[in-house]
NUDOKOL-677487 format. One record per residue: residue in one letter; residue number from 1; x, z, y of N, C-alpha, C in turn. Coordinates in Angstrom, 3 decimals, decimal comma. Layout:
// residues N
<node res="a" n="NUM" n_u="X" n_w="Z" n_v="Y" ca_u="X" ca_w="Z" ca_v="Y" c_u="X" c_w="Z" c_v="Y"/>
...
This chain:
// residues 69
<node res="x" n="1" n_u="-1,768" n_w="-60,614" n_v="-58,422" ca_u="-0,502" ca_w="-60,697" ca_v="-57,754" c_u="-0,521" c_w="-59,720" c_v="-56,570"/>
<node res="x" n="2" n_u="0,610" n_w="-59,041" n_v="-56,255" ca_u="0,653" ca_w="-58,048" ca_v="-55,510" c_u="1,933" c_w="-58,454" c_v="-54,238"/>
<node res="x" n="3" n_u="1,243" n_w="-59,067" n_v="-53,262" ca_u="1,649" ca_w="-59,516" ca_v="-52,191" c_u="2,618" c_w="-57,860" c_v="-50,885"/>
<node res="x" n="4" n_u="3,840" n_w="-58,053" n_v="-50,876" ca_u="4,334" ca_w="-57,025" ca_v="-49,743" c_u="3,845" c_w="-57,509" c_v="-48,188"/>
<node res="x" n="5" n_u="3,311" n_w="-56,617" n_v="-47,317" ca_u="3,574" ca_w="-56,450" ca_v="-45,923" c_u="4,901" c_w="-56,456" c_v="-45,260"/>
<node res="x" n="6" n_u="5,913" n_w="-55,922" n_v="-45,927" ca_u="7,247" ca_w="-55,099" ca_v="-45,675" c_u="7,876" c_w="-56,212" c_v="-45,623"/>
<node res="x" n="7" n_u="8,747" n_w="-56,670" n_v="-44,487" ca_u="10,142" ca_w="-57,643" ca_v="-44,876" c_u="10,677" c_w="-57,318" c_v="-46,169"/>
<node res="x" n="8" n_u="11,148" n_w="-58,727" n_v="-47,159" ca_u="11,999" ca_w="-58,378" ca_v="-47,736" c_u="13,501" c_w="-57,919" c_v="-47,724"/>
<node res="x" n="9" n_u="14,078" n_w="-58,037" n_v="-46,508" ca_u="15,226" ca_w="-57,180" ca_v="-45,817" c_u="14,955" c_w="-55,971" c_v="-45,738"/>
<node res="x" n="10" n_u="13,762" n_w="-55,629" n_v="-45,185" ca_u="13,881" ca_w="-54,142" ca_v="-44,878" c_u="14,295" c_w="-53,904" c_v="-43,556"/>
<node res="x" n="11" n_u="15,174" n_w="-52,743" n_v="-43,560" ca_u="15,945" ca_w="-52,649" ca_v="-42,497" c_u="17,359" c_w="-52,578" c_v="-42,426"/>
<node res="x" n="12" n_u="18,031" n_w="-53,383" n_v="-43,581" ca_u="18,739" ca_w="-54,080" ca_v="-44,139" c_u="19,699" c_w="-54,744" c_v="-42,900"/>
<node res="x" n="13" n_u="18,568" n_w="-55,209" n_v="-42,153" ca_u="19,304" ca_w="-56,969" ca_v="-41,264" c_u="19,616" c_w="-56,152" c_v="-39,903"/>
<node res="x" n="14" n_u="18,783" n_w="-54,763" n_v="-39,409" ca_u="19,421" ca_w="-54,364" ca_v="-38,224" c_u="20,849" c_w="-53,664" c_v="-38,236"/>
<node res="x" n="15" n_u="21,286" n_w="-53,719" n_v="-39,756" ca_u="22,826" ca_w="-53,272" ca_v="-39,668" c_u="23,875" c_w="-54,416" c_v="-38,792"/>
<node res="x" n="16" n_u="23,445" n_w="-55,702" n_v="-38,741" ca_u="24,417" ca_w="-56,696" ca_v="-38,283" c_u="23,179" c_w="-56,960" c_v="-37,053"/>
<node res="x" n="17" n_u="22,832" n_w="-56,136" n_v="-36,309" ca_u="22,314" ca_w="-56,141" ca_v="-34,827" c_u="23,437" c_w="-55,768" c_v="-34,399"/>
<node res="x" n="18" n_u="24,084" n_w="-56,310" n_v="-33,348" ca_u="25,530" ca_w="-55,935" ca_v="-32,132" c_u="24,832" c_w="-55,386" c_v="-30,940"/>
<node res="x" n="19" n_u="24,679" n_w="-54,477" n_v="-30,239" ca_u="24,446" ca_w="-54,388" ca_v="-28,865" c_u="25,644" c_w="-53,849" c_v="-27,724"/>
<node res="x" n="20" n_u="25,423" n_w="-54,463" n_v="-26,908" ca_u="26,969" ca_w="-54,291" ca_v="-25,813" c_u="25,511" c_w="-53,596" c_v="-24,626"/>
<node res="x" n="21" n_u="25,919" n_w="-52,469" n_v="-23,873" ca_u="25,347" ca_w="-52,316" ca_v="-22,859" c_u="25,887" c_w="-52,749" c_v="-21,106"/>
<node res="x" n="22" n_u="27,425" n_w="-53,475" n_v="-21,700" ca_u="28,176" ca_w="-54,267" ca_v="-20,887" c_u="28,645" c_w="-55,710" c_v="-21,395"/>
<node res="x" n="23" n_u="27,667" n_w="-56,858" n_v="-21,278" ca_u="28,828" ca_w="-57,976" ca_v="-21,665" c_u="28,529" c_w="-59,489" c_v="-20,372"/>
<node res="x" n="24" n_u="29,230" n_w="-59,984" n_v="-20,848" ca_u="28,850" ca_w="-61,483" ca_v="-20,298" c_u="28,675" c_w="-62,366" c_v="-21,165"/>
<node res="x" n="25" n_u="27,414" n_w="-63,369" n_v="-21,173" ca_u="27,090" ca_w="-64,528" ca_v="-21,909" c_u="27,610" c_w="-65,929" c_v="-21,141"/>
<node res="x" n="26" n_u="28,523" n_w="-66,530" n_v="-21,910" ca_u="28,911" ca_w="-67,961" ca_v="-21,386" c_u="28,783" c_w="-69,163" c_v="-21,840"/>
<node res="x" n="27" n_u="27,931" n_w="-69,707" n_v="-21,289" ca_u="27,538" ca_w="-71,369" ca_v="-21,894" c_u="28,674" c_w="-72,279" c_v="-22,174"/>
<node res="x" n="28" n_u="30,085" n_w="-71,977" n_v="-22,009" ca_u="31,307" ca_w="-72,997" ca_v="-21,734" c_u="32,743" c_w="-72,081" c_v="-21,980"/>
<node res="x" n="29" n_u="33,344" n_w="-72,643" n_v="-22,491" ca_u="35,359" ca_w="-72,511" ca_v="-22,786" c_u="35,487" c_w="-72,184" c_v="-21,314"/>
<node res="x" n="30" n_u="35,108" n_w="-72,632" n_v="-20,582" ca_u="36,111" ca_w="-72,596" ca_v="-19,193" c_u="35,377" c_w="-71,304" c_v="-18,197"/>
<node res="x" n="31" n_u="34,199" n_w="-70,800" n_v="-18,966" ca_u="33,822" ca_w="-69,533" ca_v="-18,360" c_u="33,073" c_w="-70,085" c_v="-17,124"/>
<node res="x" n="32" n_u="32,835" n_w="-71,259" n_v="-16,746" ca_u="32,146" ca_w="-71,439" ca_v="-15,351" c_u="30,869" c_w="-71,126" c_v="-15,381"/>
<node res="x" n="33" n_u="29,994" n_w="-71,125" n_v="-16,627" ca_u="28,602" ca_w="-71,309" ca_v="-16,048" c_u="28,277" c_w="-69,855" c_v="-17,230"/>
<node res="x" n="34" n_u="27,758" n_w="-69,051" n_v="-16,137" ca_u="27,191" ca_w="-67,444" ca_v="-17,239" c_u="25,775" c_w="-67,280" c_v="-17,301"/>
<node res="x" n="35" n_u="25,490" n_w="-67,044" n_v="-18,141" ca_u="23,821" ca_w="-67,323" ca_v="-18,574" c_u="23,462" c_w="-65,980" c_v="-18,397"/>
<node res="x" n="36" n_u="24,199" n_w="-64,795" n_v="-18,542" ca_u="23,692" ca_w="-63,740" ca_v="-18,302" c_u="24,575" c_w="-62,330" c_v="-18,618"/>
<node res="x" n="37" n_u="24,401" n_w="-61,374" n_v="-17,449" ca_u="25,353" ca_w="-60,471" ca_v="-17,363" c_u="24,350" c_w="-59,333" c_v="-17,786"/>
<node res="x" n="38" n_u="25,271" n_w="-58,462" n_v="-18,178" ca_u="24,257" ca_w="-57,063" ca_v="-18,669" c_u="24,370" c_w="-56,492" c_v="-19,918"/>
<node res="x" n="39" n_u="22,834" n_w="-55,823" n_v="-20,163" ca_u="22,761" ca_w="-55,223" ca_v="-21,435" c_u="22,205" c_w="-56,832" c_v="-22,432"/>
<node res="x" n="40" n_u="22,608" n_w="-56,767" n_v="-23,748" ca_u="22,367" ca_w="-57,960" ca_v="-24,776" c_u="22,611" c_w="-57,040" c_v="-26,135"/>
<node res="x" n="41" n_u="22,028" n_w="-57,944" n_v="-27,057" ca_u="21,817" ca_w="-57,722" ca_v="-28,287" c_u="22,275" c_w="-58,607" c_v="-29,180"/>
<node res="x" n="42" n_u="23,052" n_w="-58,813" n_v="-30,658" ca_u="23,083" ca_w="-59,947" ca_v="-31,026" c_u="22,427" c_w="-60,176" c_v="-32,207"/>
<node res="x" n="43" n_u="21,353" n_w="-60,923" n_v="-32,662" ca_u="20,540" ca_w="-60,450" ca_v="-33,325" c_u="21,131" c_w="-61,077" c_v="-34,963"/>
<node res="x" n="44" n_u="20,919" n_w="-60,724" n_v="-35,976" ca_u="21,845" ca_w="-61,188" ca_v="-37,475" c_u="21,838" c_w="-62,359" c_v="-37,574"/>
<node res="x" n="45" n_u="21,023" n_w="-63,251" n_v="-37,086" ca_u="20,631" ca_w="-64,803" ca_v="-36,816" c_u="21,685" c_w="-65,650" c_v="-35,923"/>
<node res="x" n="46" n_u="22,500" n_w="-64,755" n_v="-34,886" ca_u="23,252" ca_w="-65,411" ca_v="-34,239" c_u="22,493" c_w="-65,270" c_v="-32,351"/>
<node res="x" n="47" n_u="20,903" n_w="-65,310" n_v="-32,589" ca_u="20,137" ca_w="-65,233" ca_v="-31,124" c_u="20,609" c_w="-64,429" c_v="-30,374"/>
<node res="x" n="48" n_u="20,931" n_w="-64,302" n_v="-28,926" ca_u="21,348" ca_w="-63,241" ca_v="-28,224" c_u="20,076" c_w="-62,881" c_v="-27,322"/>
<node res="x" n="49" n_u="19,500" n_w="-61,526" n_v="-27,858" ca_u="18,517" ca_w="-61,213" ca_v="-26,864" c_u="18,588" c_w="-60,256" c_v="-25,577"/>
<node res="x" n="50" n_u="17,728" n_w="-61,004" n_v="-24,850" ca_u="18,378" ca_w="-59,998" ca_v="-23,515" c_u="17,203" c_w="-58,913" c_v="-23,081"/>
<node res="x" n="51" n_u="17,629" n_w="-57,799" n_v="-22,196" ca_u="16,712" ca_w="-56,932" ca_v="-21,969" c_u="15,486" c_w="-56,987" c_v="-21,622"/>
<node res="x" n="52" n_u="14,849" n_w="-58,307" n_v="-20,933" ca_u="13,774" ca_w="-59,329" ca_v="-20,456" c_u="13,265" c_w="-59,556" c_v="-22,073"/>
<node res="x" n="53" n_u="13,608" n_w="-59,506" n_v="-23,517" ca_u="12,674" ca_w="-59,960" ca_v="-24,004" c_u="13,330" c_w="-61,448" c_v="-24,735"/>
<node res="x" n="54" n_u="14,064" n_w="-61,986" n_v="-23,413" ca_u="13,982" ca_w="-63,494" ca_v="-23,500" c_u="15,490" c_w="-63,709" c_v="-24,734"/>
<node res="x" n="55" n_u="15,335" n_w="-65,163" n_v="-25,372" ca_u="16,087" ca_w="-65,198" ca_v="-26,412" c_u="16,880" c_w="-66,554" c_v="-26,024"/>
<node res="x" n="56" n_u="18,870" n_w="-66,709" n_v="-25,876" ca_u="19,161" ca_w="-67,399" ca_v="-26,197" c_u="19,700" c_w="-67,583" c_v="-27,449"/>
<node res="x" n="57" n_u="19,289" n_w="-69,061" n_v="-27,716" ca_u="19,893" ca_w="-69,459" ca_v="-28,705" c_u="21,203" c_w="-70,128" c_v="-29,035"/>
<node res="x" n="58" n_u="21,873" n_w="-69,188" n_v="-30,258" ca_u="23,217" ca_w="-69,682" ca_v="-30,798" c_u="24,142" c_w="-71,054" c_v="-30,000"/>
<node res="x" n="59" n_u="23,067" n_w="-72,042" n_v="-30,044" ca_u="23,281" ca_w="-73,421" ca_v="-29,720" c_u="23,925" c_w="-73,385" c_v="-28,046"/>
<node res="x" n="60" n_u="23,390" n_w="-72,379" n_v="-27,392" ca_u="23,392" ca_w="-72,341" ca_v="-26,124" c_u="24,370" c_w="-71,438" c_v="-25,637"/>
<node res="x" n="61" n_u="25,113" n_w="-70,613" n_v="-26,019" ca_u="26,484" ca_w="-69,638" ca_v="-25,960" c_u="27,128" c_w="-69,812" c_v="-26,810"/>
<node res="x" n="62" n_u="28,434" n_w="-70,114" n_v="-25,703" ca_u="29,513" ca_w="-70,546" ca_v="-26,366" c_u="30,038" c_w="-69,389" c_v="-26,921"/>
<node res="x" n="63" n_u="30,456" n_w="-68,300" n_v="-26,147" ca_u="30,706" ca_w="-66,991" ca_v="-26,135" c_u="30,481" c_w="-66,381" c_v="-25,551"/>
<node res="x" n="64" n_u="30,548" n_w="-64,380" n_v="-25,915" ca_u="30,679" ca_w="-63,271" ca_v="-25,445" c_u="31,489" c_w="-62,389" c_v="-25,012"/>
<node res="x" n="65" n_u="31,876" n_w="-62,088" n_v="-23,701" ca_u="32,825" ca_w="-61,258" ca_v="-23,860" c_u="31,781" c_w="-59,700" c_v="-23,191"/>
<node res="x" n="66" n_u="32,730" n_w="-58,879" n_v="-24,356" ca_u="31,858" ca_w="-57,329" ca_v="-23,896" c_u="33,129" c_w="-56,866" c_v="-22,993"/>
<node res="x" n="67" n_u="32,130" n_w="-55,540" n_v="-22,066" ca_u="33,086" ca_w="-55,101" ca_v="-21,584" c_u="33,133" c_w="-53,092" c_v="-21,612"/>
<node res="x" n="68" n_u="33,743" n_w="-52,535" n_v="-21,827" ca_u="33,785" ca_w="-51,246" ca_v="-21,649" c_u="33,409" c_w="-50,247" c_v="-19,984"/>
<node res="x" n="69" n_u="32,944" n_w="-49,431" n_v="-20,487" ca_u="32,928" ca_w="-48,493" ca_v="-19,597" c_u="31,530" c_w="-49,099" c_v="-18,564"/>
């Protein structure tokens, strides 16, 4: 049996990577509480990773708003 190293995606799954080098992450509808301003990533999974490395999860943002310029 001939076992792959290689994801079976490939590089397939970084087509539905999003990156904003402007957005806001919000834990809530009412916009009060922001988990994090900046550069973010959204990874095909739904995780939003931030420039730190660090990963929230789906469960934990409500929404994104990006911003231009």
């Amino acid at each position: 049996m001939v076992i792959s190293t290689e994801p079976a995606w490939g590089d397939a799954v970084d087509q539905f990577v999003q990156e904003y080098d402007h957005a806001i992450v919000y834990a809530d509808i009412d916009q009060e509480t922001v988990l994090h301003e900046g550069a973010v990533r959204v990874l095909a999974n739904g995780w939003v990773e931030l420039p730190t490395g660090r990963l929230l999860s789906p469960d934990a943002v409500h929404h994104i708003d990006t911003q231009t310029g």
